[in-house]
C-alpha positions as CSV (number, residue, x, y, z in Angstrom):
1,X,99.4,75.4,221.7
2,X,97.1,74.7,218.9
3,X,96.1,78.2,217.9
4,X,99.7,79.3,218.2
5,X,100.4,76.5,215.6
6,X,97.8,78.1,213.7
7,X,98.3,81.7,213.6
8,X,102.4,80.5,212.3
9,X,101.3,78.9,209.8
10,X,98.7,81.4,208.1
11,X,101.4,83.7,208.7
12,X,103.6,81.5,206.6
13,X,100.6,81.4,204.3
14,X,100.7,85.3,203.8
15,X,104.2,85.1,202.9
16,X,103.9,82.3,200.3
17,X,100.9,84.3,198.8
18,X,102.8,87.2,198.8
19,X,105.1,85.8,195.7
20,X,106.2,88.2,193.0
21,X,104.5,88.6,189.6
22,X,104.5,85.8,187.3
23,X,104.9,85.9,183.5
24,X,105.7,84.0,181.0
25,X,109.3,84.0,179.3
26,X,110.7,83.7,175.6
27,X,114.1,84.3,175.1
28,X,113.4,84.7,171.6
29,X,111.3,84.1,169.1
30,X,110.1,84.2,165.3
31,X,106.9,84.1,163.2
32,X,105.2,85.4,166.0
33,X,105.8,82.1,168.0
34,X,108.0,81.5,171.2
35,X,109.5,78.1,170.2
36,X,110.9,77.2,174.5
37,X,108.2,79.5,177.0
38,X,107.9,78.7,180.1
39,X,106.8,80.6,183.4
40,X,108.9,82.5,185.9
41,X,108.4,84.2,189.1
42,X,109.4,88.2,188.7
43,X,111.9,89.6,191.3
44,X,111.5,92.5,193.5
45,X,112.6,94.9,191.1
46,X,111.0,93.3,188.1
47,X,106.9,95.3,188.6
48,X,105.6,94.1,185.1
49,X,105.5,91.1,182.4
50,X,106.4,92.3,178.9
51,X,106.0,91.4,175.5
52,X,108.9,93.1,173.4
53,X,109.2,92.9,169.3
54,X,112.3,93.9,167.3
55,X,111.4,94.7,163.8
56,X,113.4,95.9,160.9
57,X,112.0,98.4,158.1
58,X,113.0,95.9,155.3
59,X,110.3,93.9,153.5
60,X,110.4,90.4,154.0
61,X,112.8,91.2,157.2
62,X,111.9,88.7,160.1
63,X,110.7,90.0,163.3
64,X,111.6,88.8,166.7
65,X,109.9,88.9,169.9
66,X,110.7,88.0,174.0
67,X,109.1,88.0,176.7
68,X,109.5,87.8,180.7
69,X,109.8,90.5,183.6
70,X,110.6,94.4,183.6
71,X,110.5,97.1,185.1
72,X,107.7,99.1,184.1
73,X,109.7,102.0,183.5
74,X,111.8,100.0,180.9
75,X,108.1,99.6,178.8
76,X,109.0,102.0,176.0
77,X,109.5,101.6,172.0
78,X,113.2,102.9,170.7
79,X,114.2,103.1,166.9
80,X,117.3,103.0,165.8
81,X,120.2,101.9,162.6
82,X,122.1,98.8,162.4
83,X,124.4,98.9,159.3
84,X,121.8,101.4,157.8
85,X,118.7,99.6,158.6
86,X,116.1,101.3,160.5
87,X,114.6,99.1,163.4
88,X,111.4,99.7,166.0
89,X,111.8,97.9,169.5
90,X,108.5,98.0,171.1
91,X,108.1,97.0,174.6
92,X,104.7,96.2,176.2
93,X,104.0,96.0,179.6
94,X,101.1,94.3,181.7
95,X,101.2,93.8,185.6
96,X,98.7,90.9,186.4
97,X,99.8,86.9,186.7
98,X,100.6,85.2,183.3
99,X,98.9,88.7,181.3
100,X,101.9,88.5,178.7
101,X,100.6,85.6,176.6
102,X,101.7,81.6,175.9
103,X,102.3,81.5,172.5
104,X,104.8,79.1,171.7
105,X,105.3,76.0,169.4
106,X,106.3,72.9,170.7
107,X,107.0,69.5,168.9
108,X,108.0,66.3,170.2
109,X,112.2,65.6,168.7
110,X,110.3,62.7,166.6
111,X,107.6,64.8,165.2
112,X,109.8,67.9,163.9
113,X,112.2,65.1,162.5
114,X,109.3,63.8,160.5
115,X,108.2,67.2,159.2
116,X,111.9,67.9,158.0
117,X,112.1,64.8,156.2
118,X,108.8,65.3,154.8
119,X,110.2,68.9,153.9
120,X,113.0,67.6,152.0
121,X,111.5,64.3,150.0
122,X,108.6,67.0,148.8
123,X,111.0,68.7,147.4
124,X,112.7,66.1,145.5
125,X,109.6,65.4,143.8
């Protein structure tokens, strides 16, 4: 009875280890900088973590990025017009555990409270 115990639960172990991909995710961000990442487990579909950027051919424009799960196929750069403005999305793709990157920002609600008020006696002086 033991080893049949045994066999079921490495074979529940195979299962569990069989997870999809994981990456991490960024709905959007600026600067560079995810402001809210956190992790997520791919679905069956989803082969590859990304990294995607959005950027405008206007100087000064700001650039945005995301990041999460794909389909490798969808790893491509497009460039397009909106209201006359030329933009590049670029789409990279990776396909190991957590390969896409953690870069985010995160402050405690007190901290980035601080830093505007800081921000805005500066400039009253």
């Amino acid at each position: 009875m033991n080893k049949v115990l045994v066999a079921v639960l490495a074979v529940a172990l195979l299962f569990v280890a069989a997870e999809g991909l994981n990456c991490y995710s960024c709905s959007v961000g600026i600067f560079g900088r995810c402001f809210a990442s956190s992790s997520q487990t791919c679905s069956n579909t989803q082969n590859s973590c990304f990294t995607g950027q959005a950027a405008f051919n206007l100087t000064g424009a700001l650039n945005f990025y995301t990041s999460g799960c794909i389909n490798s196929t969808n790893c491509v750069t497009t460039t397009g017009t909106v209201l006359g403005v030329g933009y590049t999305v670029t789409q990279t793709c990776c396909s190991t555990d957590l390969c896409n990157g953690a870069s985010s920002v995160r402050l405690p609600l007190t901290a980035a409270v601080g830093a505007a008020l800081l921000a805005t006696t500066w400039s009253f002086m």
